[in-house]
Structures are given as C-alpha cells and as structure tokens.
BAPAVEX-894167 format. One record per residue (C-alpha): residue number from 1; residue in one letter; z, x, y. Coordinates in steps of 0.2 Angstrom, whole numbers, padded with zeros to 4 digits, always signed. Each point is the difference from the previous one (the first is absolute). Layout:
> seq, type, c3, c1, c2
> NUM, A, Z, X, Y .
...
***
This chain:
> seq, type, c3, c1, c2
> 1, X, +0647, +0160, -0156 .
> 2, X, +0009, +0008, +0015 .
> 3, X, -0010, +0002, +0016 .
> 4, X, -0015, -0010, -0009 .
> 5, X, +0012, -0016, +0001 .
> 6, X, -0007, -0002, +0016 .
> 7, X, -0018, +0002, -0002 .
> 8, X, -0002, -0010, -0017 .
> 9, X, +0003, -0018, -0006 .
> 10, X, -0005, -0003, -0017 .
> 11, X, +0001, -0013, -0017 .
> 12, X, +0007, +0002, -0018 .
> 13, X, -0011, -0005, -0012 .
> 14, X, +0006, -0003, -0019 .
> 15, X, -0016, +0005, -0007 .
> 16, X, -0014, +0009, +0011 .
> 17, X, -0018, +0006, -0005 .
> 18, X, -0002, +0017, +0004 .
> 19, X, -0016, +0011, -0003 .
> 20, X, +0009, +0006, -0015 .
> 21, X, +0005, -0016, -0007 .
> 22, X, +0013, -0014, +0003 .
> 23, X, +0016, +0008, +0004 .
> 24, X, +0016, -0011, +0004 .
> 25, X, +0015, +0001, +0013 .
> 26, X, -0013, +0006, +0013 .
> 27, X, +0005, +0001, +0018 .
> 28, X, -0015, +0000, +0012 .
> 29, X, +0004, +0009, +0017 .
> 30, X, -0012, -0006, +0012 .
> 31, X, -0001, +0012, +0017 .
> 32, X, -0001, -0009, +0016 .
> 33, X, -0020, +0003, +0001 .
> 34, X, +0000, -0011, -0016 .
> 35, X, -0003, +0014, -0012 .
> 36, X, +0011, +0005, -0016 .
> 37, X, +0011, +0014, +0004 .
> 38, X, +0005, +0000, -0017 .
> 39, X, -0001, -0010, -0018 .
> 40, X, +0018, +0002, -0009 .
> 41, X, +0000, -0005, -0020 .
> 42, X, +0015, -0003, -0009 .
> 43, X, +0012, -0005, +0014 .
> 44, X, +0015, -0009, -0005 .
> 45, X, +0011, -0005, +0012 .
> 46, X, -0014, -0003, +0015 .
> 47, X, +0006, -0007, +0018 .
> 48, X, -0017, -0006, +0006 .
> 49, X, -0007, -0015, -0001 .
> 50, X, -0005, -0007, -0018 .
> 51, X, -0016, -0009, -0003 .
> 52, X, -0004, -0014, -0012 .
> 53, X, -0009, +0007, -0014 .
> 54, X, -0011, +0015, -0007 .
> 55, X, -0010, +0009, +0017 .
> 56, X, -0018, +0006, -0004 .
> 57, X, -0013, +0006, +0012 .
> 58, X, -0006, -0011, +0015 .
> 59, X, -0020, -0001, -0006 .
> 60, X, -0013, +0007, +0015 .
> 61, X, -0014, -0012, +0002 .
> 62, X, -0014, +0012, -0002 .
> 63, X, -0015, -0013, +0009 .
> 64, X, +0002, -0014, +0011 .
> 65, X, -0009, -0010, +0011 .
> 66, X, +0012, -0012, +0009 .
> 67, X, -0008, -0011, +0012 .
> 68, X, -0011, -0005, -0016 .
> 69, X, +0015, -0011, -0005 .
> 70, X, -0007, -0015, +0009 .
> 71, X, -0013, -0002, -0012 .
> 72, X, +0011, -0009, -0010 .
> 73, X, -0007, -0016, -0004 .
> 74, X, -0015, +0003, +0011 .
> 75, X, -0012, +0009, -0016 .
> 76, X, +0001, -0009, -0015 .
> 77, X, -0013, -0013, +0000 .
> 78, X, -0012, +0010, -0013 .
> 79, X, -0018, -0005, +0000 .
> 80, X, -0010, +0006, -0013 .
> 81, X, -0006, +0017, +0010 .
> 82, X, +0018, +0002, +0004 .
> 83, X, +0004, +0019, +0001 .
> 84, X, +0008, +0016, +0010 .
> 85, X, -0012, -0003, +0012 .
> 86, X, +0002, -0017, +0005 .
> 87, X, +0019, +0003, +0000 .
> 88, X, -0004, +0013, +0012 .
> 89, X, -0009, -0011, +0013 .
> 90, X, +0016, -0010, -0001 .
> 91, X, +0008, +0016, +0005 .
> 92, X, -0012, +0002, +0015 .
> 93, X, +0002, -0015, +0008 .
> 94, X, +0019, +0000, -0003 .
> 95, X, -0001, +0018, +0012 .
> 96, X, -0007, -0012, +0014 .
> 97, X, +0013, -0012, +0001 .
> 98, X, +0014, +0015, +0003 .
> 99, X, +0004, +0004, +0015 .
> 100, X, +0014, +0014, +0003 .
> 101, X, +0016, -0010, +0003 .
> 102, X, -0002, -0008, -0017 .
> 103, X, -0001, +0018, -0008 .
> 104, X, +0018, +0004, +0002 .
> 105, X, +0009, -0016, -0008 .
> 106, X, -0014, -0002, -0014 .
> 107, X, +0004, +0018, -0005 .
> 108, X, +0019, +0000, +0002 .
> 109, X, +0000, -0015, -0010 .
> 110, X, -0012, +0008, -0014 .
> 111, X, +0012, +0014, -0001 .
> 112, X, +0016, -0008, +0000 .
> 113, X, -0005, -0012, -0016 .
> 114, X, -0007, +0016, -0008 .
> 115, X, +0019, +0007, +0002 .
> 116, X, +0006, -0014, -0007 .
> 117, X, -0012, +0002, -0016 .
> 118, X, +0005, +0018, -0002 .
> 119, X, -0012, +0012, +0009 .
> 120, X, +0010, +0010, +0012 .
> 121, X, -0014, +0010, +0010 .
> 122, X, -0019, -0003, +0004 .
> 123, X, -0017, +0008, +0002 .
> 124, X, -0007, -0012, +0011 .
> 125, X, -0018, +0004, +0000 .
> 126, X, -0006, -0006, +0017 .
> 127, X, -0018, -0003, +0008 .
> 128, X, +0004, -0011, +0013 .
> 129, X, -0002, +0007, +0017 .
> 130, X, -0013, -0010, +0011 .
> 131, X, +0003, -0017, +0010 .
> 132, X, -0010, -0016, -0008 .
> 133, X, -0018, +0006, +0007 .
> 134, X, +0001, +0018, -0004 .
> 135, X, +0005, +0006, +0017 .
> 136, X, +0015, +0014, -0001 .
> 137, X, +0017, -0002, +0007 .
> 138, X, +0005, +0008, +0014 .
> 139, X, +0011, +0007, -0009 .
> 140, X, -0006, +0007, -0016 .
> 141, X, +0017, -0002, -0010 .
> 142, X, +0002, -0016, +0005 .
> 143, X, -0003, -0008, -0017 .
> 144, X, +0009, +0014, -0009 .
> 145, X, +0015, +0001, +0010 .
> 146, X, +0003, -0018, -0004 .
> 147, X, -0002, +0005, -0019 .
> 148, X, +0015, +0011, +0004 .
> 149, X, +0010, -0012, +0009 .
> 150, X, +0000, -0011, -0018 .
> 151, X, +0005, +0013, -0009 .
> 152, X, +0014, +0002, +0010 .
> 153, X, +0004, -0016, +0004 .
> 154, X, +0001, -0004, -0019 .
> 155, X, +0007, +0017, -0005 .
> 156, X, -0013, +0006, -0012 .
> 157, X, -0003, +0019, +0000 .
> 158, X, -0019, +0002, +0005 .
> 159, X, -0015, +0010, -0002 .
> 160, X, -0014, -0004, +0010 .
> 161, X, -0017, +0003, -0004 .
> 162, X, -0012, -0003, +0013 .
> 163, X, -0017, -0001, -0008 .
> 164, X, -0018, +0006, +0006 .
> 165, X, -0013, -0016, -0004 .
> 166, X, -0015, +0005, +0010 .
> 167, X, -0014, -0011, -0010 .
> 168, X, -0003, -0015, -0007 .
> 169, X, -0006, +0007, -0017 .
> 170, X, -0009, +0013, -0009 .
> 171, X, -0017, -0003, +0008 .
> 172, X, +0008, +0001, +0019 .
> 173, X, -0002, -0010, +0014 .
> 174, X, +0013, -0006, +0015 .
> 175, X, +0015, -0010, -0007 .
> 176, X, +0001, -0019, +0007 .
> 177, X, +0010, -0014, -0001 .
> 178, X, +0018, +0005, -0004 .
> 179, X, -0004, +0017, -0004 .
> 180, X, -0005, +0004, +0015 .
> 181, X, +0020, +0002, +0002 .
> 182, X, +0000, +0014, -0010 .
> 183, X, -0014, +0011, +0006 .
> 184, X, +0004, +0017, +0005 .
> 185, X, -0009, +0017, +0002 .
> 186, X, +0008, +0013, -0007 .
> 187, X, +0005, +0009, +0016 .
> 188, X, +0010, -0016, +0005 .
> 189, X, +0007, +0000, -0015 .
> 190, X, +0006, +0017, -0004 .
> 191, X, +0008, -0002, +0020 .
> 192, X, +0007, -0016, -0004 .
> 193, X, +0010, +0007, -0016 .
> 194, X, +0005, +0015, +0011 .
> 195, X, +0009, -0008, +0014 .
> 196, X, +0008, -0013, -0015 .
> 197, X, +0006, +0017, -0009 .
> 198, X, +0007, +0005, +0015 .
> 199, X, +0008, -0015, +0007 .
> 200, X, +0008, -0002, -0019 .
> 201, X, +0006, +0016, -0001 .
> 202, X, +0017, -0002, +0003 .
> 203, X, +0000, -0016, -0012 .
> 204, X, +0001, -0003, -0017 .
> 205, X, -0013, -0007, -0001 .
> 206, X, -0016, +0010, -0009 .
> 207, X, -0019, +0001, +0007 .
> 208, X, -0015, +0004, -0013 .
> 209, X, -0017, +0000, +0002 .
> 210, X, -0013, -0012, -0009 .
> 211, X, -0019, -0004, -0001 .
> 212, X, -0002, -0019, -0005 .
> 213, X, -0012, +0005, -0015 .
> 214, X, -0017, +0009, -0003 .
> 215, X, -0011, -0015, +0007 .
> 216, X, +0012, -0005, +0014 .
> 217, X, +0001, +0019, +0007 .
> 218, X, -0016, +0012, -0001 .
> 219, X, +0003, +0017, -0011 .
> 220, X, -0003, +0011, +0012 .
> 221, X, +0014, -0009, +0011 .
> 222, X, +0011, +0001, -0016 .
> 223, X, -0004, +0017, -0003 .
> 224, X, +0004, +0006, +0018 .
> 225, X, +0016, -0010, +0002 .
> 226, X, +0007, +0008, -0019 .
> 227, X, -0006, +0016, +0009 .
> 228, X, +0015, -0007, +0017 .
> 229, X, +0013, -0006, -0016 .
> 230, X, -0003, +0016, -0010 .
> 231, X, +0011, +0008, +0017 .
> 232, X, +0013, -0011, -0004 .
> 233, X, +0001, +0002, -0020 .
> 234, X, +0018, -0010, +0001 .
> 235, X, -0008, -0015, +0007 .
> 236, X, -0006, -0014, -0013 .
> 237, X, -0018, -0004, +0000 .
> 238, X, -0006, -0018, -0006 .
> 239, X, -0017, -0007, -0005 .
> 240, X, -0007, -0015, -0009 .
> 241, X, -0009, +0003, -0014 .
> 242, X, -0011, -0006, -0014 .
> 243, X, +0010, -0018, +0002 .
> 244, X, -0019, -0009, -0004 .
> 245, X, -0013, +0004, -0011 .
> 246, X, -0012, -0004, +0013 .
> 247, X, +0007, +0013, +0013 .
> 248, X, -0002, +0013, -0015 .
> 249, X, -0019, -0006, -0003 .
> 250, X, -0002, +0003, +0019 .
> 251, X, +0011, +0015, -0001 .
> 252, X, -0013, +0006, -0012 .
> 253, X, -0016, -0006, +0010 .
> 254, X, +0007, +0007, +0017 .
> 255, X, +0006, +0018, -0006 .
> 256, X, -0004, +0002, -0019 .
> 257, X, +0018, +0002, -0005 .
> 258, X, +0012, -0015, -0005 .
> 259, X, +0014, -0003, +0013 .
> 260, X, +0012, +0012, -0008 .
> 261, X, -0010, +0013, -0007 .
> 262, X, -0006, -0001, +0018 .
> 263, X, +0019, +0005, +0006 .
> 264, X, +0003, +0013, -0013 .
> 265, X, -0017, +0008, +0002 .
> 266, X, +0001, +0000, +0019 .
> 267, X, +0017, -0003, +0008 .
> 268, X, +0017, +0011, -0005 .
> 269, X, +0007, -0011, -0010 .
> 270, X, +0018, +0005, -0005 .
> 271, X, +0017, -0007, +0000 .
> 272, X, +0001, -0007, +0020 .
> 273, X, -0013, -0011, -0007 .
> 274, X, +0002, -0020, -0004 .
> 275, X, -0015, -0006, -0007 .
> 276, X, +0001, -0021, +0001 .
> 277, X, -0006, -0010, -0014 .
> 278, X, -0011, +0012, -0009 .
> 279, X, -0002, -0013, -0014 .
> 280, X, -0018, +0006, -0005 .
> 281, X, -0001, +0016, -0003 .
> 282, X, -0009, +0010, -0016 .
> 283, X, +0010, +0012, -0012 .
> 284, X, -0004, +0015, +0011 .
> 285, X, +0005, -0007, +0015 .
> 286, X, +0017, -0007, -0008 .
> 287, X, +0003, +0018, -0008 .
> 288, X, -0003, +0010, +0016 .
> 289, X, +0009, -0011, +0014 .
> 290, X, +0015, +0001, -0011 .
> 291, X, +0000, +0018, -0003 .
> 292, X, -0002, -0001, +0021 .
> 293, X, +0016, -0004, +0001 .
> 294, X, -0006, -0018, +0009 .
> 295, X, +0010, -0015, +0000 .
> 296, X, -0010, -0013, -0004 .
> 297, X, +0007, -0017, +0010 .
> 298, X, +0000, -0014, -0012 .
> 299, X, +0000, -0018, +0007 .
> 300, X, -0001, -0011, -0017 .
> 301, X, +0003, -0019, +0010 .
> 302, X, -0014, +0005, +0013 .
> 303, X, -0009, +0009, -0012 .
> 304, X, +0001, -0018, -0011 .
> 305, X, -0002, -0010, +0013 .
> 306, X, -0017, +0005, +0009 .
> 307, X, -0005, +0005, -0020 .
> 308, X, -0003, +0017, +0003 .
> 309, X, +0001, +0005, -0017 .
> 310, X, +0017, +0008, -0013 .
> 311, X, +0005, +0015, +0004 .
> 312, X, +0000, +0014, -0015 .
> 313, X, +0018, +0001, -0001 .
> 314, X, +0003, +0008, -0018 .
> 315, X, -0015, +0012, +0004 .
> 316, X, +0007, +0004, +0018 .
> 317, X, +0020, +0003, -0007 .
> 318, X, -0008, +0010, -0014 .
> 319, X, -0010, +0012, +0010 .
> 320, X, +0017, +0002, +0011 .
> 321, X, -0007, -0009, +0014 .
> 322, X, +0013, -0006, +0015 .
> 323, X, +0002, -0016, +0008 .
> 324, X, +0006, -0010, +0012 .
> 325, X, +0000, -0020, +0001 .
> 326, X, -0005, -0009, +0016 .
> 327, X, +0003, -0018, +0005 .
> 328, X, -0019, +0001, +0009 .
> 329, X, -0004, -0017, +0005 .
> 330, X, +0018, -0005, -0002 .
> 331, X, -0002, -0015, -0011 .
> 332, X, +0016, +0004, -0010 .
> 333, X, +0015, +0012, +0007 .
> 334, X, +0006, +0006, -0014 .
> 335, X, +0000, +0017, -0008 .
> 336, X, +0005, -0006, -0019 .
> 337, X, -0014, -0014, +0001 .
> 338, X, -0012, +0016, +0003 .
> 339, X, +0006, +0010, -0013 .
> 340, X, +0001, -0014, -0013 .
> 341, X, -0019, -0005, +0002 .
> 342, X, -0005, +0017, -0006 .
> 343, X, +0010, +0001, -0015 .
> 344, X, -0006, -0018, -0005 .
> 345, X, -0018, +0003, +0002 .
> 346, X, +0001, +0016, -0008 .
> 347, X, +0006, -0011, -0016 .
> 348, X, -0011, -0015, +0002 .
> 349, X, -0015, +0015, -0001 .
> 350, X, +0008, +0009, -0015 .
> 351, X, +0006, -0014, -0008 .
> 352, X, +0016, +0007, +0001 .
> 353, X, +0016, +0004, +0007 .
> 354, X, +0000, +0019, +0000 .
> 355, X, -0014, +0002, +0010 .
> 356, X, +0006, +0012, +0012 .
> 357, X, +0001, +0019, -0003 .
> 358, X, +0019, +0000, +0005 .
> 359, X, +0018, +0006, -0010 .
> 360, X, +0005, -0010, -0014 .
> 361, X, +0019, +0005, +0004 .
> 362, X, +0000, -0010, +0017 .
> 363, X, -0004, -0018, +0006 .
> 364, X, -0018, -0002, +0007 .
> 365, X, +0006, -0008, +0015 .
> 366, X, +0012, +0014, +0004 .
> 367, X, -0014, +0013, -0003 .
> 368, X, -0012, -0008, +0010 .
> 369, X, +0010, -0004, +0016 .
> 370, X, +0008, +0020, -0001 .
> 371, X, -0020, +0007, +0000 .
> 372, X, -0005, -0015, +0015 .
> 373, X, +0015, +0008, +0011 .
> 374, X, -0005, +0016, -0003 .
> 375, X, -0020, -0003, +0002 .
> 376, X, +0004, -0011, +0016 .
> 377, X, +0012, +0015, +0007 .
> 378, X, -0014, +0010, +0001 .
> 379, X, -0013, -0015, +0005 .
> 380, X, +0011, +0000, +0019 .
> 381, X, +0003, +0018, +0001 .
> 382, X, +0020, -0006, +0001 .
> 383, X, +0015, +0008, -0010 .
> 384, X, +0003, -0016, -0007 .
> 385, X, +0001, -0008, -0021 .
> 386, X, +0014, +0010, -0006 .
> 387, X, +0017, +0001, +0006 .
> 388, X, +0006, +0017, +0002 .
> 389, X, +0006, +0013, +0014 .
> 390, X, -0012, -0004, +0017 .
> 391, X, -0009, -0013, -0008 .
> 392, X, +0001, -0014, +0013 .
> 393, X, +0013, -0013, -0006 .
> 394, X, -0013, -0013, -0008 .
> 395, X, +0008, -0010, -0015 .
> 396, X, +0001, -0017, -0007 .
> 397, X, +0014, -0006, -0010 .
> 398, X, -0001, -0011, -0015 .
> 399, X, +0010, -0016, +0000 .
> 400, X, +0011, +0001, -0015 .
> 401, X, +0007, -0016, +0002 .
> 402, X, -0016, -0006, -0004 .
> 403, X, +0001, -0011, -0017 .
> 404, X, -0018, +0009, -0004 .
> 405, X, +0008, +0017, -0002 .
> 406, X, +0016, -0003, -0011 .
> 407, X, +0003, +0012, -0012 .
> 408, X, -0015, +0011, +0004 .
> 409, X, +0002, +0019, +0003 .
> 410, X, -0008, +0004, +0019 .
> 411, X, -0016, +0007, -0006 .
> 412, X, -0002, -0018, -0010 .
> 413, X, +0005, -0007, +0019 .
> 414, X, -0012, +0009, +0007 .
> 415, X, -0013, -0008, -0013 .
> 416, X, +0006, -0016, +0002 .
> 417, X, -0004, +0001, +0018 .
> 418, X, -0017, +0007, -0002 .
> 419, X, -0004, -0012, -0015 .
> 420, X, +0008, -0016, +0008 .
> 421, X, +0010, +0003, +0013 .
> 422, X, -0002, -0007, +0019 .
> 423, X, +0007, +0003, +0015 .
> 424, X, +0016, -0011, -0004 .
> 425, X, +0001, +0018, -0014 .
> 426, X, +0005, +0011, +0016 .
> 427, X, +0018, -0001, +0008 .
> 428, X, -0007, +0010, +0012 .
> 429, X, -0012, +0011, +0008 .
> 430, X, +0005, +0016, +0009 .
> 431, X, -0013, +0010, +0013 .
> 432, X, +0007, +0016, +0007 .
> 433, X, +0018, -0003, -0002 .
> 434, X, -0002, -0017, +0005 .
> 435, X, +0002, -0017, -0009 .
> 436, X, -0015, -0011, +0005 .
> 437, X, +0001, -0013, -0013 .
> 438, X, +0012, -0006, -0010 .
> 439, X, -0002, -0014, -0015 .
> 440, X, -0022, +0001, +0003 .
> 441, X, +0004, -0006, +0019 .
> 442, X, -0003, +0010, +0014 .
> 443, X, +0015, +0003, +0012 .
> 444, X, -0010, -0007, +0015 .
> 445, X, -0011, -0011, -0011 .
> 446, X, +0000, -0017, +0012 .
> 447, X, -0003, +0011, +0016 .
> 448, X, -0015, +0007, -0007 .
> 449, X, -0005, -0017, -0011 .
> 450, X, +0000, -0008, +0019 .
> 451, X, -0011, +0012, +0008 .
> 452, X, -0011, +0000, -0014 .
> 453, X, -0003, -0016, -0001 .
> 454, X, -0007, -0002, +0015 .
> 455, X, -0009, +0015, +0001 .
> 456, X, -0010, -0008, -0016 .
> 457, X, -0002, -0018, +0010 .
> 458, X, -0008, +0009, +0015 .
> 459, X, -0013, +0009, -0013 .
> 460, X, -0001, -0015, -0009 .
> 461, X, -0008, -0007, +0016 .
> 462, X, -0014, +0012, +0002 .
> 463, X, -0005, +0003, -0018 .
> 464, X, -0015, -0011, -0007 .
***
C-alpha cells in the first residue's frame, strides 16, 4: 500500500457482497474518516486483520422513533375499540413524562440494541422539541442535541430528521397535552433545522427535513417548506403518509385528494423523498410514486402492531418501487424480522410462497435485504448499503461458526439470517471502520444498559 499504510487499517474477508455480487478474499481499506478507500477481490496472501465469516452491507434503518421504546408493555391491554388512535394517546401521555436528561440514555440505549440486531445507521425521525407544558427551550436544539449525543455515544451513523407538527389534525386547532411538545411554526422550524445543519456540518452525521404528515402539518406549510428543501435537492425529505384509512377519508374531506395523490399532485416528489408507510394507496398512486423515484419507508412490526393495514409488497416490487425498512416504534430491533414479515404475508395472501415479483436464481432473503440497504441508503441521504470505494465502512459479518449456517453458501447465510437468524447470527457489527458489537452484544452494552435503566425508572414515575 505504500504511503496509504499510514492512513488505512482495513479487514479480509473470505467472502464479501459487493454491488456486483459476492466476491471472496476481499480486503476492506477503511480511511481514517471511516470511509472505504478501496474494496480489494481476490486477495490471497492478505496481512490485515481477518473476520469471522461472509461480510454483507450494515442495513440503514430508514424510520425510527426512539423514545417510543418505553411503550413496551405499557399498550397492549386491547378493548374492543382498541385501535391507532388509542395507541396514540398512549404515545401522548408518554411525551409528558420525558424530561430532557432521560432523552440521551433512552436513545443511546435504543440504538446500541439496534446495532446489535444488525441496523448500522438511523433516520431518526424526531418531533420532540418543547418542555412538558409546551413551553420552548432556551435553547431550541436542546432536545435534538441530545439525539446526537446517543448516536454518538452508541456509535450509530445518524440522520436526523426534525419534523414540522404544527396541528392536531385535519380540521386544525392548537395541539394539547403532549403534543404541545411538538408544535412549531414554520419560521422556527426552518431556523431550527438551519442552525442544526450548520452546527453538524463538519459531522457525519446527516440533517433532512420532514413534515409529520398531511393532518399533522397544513399544505400550504408543506408546500412552502418543499419550496426551502427543493434548495437543497441533496438533502432527504420525509413524511408520513396514508398509514390509516381514516387519515386518507380525512385526507380526502380536507383537500379532495387522497394523502399521496395529494404529494404527487402538489409537492416535488422525486428521489430525496421517503414516504413512511404508505400502506393505502390506489393503483395510480402505487404506479406514479414509484416511477418518482420515492422510497417508500416500510415498517411491517409497527405496521402489524397498531393494525394499520399490509403493505402491497408484490404490486410495490413489481412496479419497481424502493424501500426502506424502519424499526418505528421499536418493538423489535431487527432488520431480518422486518423483512421476513413481508415475505410471509405476501404468501399467507397468495396462498403461496412465490408471492414476491423477485429472481428465481437467488434466495428471497438475500434479495430483499440487498433492495432494503439500497432503499434505506437513499432514505438517510448517506453513502452507505454497499461496500465499495468512499462508502462509509458499515458492514456486519456473519458468524460462520454458527451450527445454523453449516454447509450453506454465503447467499444461503444471508437467508438464514433473514429467515431465522438473531443477533447471536452476527460475529459482529462494524460502523465507520469501527467494530461496535461483536457476538449481538454492544462493546459498551452494560454502561449504556445502566444508564438506561434508570433513565426508564425515572419515566416510569411520571407516566400514568
């Protein structure tokens, strides 16, 4: 390497998936800024440091909302009216209890498990910004800050997106209760996500622009914040969309176009765009968003959880849409656990198991995760989901030891994993160069486990 030798470490790996394909003896140069300086195949007599079994692309958590881990447990008590929208009260009165030390440790610890699981960046879609009553910070990017700090502290590559929520619905009015932690106009917001940009800039980590959802923000605001983005075509934009048939009825009530025929009809929809959920849509709608270019963030364990409704998966893949997956609620950390629900509902509703428009010549595991890295690449606005030259050094590693994966090529690994694997499947996890967990436990795992823990007993004692 010559004068590089200085300004490089780097890993062998046996077997390696590149954007053309699994290649082996694959050394991985990884700059000092934790970016590839260059992806070597067919390197036999390697010096640097070998790793435990086939390397594939860390996956990009394209939609996450971390303090929303504490509903664990606190949700699930369905009466018979029991829907999104009682959920979401729950969410509301969780909000309250927060205050801002508890953010940090909450967050770290919500990002280091998803490491462990196999996510190796985050779009952490992020709406918190008020104290308890409503009443700002003196220091507007007090809450966010501390969003930053997590990411840090648990070594996640990060995009954050703040979020405009300016109204409590589609009929207006002022937001109460713990919403009133959300509320801004759209001066302070487009202020708020300059000075962020700004103070980030020499950071890794990434900044994009959001508007909760069409009844959470107004459409003029939407429009005249895509009118700031469209500045800045580099920088993702993010929005909620049709999650609920009853936010498209009132979609349709409140501007006589259905959430995302709204978007496509109004807004520039193109490829900075992540559109969360979007799991009714109609024909035209499906067609056109795809042909936008759009990512469409998919969150099937949230999605199943608050019963929003499936997803179109074989309509989606077959009009070329793109996706991302998100954690969202963060029920479950793991990107194989969202990619298997959609193969398995997908059958259940065809009745059976080539359901999905993919290859026949390829594992559907391996497909799927490939297309997620990609989709949720694009979702943060990060060079990230493939490993080659100046993408940051994200990877995890399969554990070959593993019983599971004896005598299985590594695209049948990587099927495994997404199939049936668990966290215990990943010798380790690598962010930017550096290793961050190692057998589905996070390097500083008790540290952070610590100060979660009483960062979740001190919330625990204000929320009723």
């Amino acid at each position: 390497m010559g004068a590089m030798a200085s300004e490089v470490h780097g890993f062998h790996a046996q077997e390696a998936l590149l954007p053309q394909g699994w290649a082996s003896d694959v050394d991985l140069l990884i700059r000092r800024d934790g970016s590839l300086a260059e992806v070597r195949s067919s390197v036999s007599d390697s010096d640097l440091e070998r790793l435990e079994g086939p390397v594939i692309p860390g996956m990009p958590n394209a939609h996450s909302h971390a303090f929303q881990r504490m509903l664990l447990g606190r949700t699930q008590e369905l009466a018979g009216e029991d829907d999104f929208w009682s959920w979401r009260r729950a969410m509301y009165r969780l909000v309250e209890a927060i205050e801002p030390e508890d953010l940090s440790p909450i967050t770290a610890w919500v990002f280091a498990q998803m490491l462990e699981g196999g996510y190796t960046s985050v779009a952490e879609f992020h709406y918190l910004f008020h104290d308890p009553d409503g009443t700002p910070y003196a220091d507007p990017l007090e809450l966010p800050r501390r969003v930053v700090h997590a990411a840090h502290d648990a070594g996640i590559g990060l995009t954050l997106v703040p979020v405009l929520y300016s109204r409590p619905g589609f009929d207006g009015g002022p937001l109460a209760g713990g919403a009133r932690r959300f509320g801004l106009s759209l001066d302070a917001y487009g202020r708020l996500v300059e000075d962020l940009a700004s103070e980030l800039a020499t950071s890794a980590v990434g900044v994009g622009i959001g508007a909760h959802s069409l009844r959470a923000a107004g459409p003029g605001e939407i429009l005249e914040l895509v009118s700031w983005a469209s500045s800045e075509p580099s920088r993702p934009v993010h929005i909620h969309a049709a999650e609920q048939p009853a936010e498209v009825a009132g979609c349709v009530r409140a501007t006589g176009l259905r959430p995302v025929e709204w978007l496509l009809e109004k807004a520039r929809v193109g490829p900075a765009w992540t559109v969360v959920h979007a799991t009714h849509m109609d024909d035209s709608e499906r067609r056109r968003l795809a042909s936008s270019g759009a990512v469409v963030a998919v969150c099937p364990t949230t999605e199943a959880d608050l019963g929003d409704g499936i997803f179109p998966w074989a309509e989606w893949l077959g009009a070329g849409g793109r996706f991302g997956i998100g954690s969202d609620l963060n029920a479950r950390l793991s990107p194989g656990a969202e990619l298997r629900l959609p193969a398995y509902v997908s059958r259940l509703a065809a009745g059976r198991r080539g359901a999905l428009p993919l290859a026949e010549d390829r594992p559907v595991g391996a497909q799927l995760w490939e297309r997620a890295a990609r989709g949720g690449a694009l979702a943060l606005g990060q060079h990230v989901g493939e490993l080659t030259a100046d993408a940051r050094a994200d990877f995890l590693v399969l554990d070959s030891r593993r019983p599971e994966f004896q005598g299985l090529t590594p695209d049948r690994m990587l099927d495994a994993f997404v199939f049936s694997g668990n966290r215990r499947s990943l010798a380790r996890t690598v962010v930017a160069g550096r290793t961050v967990a190692r057998s589905g436990r996070h390097v500083d795992s008790d540290r952070l486990e610590s100060a979660a823990r009483d960062a979740f007993r001190a919330v625990a004692g204000r929320f009723s």
